[in-house]
N, C-alpha and C positions, 0 to 999 in steps of 0.2 A: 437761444436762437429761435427764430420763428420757424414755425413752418413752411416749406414751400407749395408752393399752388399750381396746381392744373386747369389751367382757362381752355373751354373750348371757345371760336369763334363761328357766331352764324351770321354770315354773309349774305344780305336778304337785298332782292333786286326785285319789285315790284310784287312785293309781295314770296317772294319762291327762297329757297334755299339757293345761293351760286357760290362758284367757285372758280376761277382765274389761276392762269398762271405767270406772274411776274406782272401781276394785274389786267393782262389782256387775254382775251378767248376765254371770255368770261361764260358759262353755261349752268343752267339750271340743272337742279340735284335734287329736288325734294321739297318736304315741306319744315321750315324753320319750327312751327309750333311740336311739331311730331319729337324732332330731334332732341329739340329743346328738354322737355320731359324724358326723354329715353339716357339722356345722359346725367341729368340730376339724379334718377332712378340709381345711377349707373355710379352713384360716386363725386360726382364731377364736383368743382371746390368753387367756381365761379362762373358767369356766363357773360360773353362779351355778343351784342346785338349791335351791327352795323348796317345803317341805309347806305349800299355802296354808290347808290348815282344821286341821293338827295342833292350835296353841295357842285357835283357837274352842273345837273338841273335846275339849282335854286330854288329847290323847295323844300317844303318842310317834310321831317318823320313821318313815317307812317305809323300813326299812335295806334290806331285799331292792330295791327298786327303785336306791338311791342305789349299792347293791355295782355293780349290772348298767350303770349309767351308766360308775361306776370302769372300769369292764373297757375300757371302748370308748373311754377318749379318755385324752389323756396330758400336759393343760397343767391349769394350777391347775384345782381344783376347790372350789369354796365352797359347803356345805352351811346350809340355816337351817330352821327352820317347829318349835316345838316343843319347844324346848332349855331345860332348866329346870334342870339341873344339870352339876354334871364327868362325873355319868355318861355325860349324853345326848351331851355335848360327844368324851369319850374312845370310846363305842362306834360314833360316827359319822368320826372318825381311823381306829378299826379296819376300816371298813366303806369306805377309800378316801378319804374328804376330805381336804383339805388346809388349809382351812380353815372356821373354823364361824363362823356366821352366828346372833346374839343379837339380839332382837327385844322380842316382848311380855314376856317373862319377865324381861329385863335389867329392864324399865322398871318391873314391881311390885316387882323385888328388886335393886338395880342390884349389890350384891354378887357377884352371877353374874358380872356383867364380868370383877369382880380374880378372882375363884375359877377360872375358865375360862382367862385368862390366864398365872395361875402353874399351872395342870393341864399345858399342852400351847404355851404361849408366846404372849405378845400380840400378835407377829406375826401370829399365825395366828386371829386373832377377829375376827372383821367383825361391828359395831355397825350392823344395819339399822335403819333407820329411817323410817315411814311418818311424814306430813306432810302437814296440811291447814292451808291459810289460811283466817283466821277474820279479819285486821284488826290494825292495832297497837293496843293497851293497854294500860293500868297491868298486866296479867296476864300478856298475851302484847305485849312490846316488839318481837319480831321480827315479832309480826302472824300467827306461826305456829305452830299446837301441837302438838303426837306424839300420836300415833292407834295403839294395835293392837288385836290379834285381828281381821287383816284389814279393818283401816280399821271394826271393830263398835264401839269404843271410847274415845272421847276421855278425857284425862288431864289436862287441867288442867297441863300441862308447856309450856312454852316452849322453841320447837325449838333456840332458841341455849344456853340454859341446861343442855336433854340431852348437848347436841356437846361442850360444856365440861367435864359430870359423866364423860362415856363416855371423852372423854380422858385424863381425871387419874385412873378407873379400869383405865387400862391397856389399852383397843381398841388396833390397829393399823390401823384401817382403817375408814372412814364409807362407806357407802349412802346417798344423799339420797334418798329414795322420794317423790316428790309425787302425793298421791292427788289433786286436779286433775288432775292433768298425764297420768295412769295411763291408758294405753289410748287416747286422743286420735289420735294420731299428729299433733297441731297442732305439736309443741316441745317441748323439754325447759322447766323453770322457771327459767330461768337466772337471775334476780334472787334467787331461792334460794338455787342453786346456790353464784352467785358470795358469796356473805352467809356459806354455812357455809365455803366453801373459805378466803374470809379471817378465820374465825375459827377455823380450827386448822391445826396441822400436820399433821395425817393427812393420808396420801390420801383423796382425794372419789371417790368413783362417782355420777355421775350418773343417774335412773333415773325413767322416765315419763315420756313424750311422745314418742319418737322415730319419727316419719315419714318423713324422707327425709334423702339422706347432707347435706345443709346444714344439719341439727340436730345431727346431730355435731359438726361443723364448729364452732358458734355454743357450743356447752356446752365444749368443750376447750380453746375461745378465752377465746371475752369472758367464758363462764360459770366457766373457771376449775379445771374439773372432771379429773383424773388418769383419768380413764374413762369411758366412754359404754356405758352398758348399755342393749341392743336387745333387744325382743320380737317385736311383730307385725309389724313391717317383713319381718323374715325369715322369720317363722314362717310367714306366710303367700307366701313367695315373692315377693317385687315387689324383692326385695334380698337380693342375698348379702352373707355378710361379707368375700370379698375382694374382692368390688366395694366397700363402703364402706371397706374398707381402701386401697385402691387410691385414691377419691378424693381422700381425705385425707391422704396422700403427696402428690398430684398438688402439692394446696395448701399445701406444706410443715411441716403437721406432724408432728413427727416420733413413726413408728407401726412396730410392728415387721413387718415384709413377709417372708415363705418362700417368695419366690418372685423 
């Protein structure tokens, strides 16, 4: 069995570290480069960098900021916010990532998925995905629909339906985003979670809610999830990542420790 992973995310709005709840009253926290290094230091197993207002705005990455992250840390690095072609996909490879992260652009053009995939390997594509519950339906049978441009956007998409299309176009890798769950620190969505993790083979990342190390704990397990990705737990200090690494060992999942 593999390892599980601890993703943190750095939510980066012109340049700053932000952070949102339920993706709105979004406010500045710091500096993304500082953090970025304090947690690789720290343990951390991979690092997710998101432009959250690039695809609002229509424009592109902030590469100068995403180079200065590269500098300072040295485990995967997954870039996203913005990506609308191989271009954006290839000069943010050159600028450090390791892997790119497809979002709102995948969803008005899902061709970006295969096109990004055969540019630089599907390996290396993480298929984000924001997610709101609306209810099951004749429309939405999962009860859940894909939301972007920062949760500005509903799509009339059914979140089991996207998981299916992102796969058969070649992602290597899903982002479960629950805009509910976003910022909360109540829990991850683990009825979600666990819904898309058995409807594909990719690896899951779990992402929204994470408050305290037994939400880990609960999304890896019963939720089923290949990764737990943290924001304001750590970001604001009440949690490190080798303490929540740590405890999660304690409880025998198995997690990679450098220590």
């Amino acid at each position: 069995m593999l390892s599980k992973r601890v993703i943190s995310c750095l939510d980066v709005r012109d340049g700053k570290l932000a952070k949102s709840v339920k993706f709105v009253n979004t406010r500045d926290i710091g500096d993304p480069v500082e953090k970025a290094r304090e947690y690789y230091l720290d343990g951390l197993d991979e690092l997710v960098f998101y432009d959250i207002t690039a695809s609002s705005d229509r424009r592109r990455i902030i590469l100068d900021v995403v180079e200065a992250v590269a500098e300072q840390v040295f485990i995967p690095l997954s870039v996203g916010g913005g990506v609308r072609s191989v271009a954006d996909a290839t000069d943010l490879r050159l600028a450090g990532a390791d892997k790119i992260n497809v979002n709102s652009a995948a969803v008005r053009r899902p061709a970006l998925i295969a096109e990004c995939a055969d540019a630089v390997g599907g390996q290396n594509i993480v298929l984000s995905m924001d997610i709101r519950h609306v209810g099951a339906s004749r429309a939405f049978p999962s009860g859940h629909e894909v939301v972007i441009d920062g949760g500005r956007q509903p799509m009339g998409i059914d979140a089991l339906a996207w998981v299916r299309e992102g796969e058969r176009l070649g992602a290597g890798e899903l982002v479960v985003n629950s805009i509910d769950a976003d910022g909360t620190r109540d829990g991850y969505a683990l009825q979600l979670t666990r819904m898309i993790s058995d409807a594909t083979r990719l690896p899951v990342i779990a992402s929204g809610g994470a408050g305290t190390p037994a939400h880990l704990y609960d999304v890896l397990t019963e939720g089923g999830a290949d990764a737990a990705l943290v924001a304001s737990m750590v970001h604001y200090g009440d949690y490190t990542v080798s303490g929540l690494k740590r405890y999660l060992n304690e409880r025998g999942v198995k997690i990679r420790m450098s220590w």
